[in-house]
C-alpha positions as CSV (number, residue, x, y, z in Angstrom):
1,X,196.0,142.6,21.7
2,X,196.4,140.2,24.6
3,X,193.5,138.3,26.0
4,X,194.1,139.7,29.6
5,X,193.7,143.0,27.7
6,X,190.6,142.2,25.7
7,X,188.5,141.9,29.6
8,X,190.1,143.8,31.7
9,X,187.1,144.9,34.5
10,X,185.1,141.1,33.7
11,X,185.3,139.3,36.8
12,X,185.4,136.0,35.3
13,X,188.2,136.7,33.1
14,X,190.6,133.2,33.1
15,X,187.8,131.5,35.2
16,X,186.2,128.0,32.9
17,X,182.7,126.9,33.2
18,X,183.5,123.9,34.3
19,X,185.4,125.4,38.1
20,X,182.3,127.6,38.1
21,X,180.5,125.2,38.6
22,X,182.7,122.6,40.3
23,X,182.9,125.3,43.2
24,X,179.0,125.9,42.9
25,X,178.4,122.3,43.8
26,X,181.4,122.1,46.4
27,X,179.9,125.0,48.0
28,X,176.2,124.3,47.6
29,X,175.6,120.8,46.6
30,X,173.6,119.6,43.8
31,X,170.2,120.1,45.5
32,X,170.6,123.6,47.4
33,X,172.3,124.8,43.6
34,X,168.9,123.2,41.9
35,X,167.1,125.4,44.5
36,X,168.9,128.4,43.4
37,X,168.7,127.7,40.0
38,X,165.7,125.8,38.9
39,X,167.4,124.5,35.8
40,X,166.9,120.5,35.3
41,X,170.2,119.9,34.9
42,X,170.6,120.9,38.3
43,X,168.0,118.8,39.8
44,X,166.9,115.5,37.8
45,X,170.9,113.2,38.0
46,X,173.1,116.3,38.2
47,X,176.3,115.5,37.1
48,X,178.9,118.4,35.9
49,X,179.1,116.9,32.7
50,X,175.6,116.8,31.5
51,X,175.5,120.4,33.3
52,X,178.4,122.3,31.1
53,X,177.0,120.5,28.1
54,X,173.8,122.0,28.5
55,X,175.0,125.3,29.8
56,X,176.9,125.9,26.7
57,X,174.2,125.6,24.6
58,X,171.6,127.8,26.6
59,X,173.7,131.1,27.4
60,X,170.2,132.2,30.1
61,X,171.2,129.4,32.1
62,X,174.9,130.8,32.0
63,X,174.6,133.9,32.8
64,X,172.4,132.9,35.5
65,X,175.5,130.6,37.1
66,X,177.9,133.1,36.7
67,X,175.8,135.8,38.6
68,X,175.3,133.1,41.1
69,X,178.9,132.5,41.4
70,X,179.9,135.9,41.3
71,X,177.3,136.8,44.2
72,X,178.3,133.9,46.2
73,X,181.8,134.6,46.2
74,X,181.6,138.3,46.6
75,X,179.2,137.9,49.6
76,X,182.5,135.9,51.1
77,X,184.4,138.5,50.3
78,X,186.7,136.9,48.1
79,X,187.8,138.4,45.7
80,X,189.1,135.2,43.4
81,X,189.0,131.6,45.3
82,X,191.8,129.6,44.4
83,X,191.1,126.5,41.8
């Protein structure tokens, strides 16, 4: 079975973590997305780094960036920004 087969209707199919959030902080910045999110990697020396490291490890925090995402985008009505 291909991949683009296994997730068909998930939005975030072919989309990394690491664009999620690059396109969080280009669109927010470091402190509005801390405000959003009130995760310390966010807020205390964000860097994306440190911030994929730990949102790998805690799949809350994840799932709470990808709703973000998805709501930030779909309120723009995009349906998939460009990398």
């Amino acid at each position: 079975m291909l991949m683009s087969e296994q997730q068909p209707n998930n939005p975030l199919h072919g989309i990394t973590l690491e664009v999620i959030v690059n396109r969080l902080v280009d669109h927010f910045g470091w402190e509005d997305l801390g405000e959003c999110i009130d995760i310390r990697c966010f807020q205390n020396d964000p860097s994306v780094k440190s911030s994929l490291k730990f949102l790998r490890r805690m799949p809350w925090a994840r799932e709470r960036v990808e709703e973000l995402y998805l709501m930030t985008y779909q309120d723009m009505n995009l349906d998939s920004p460009s990398p």
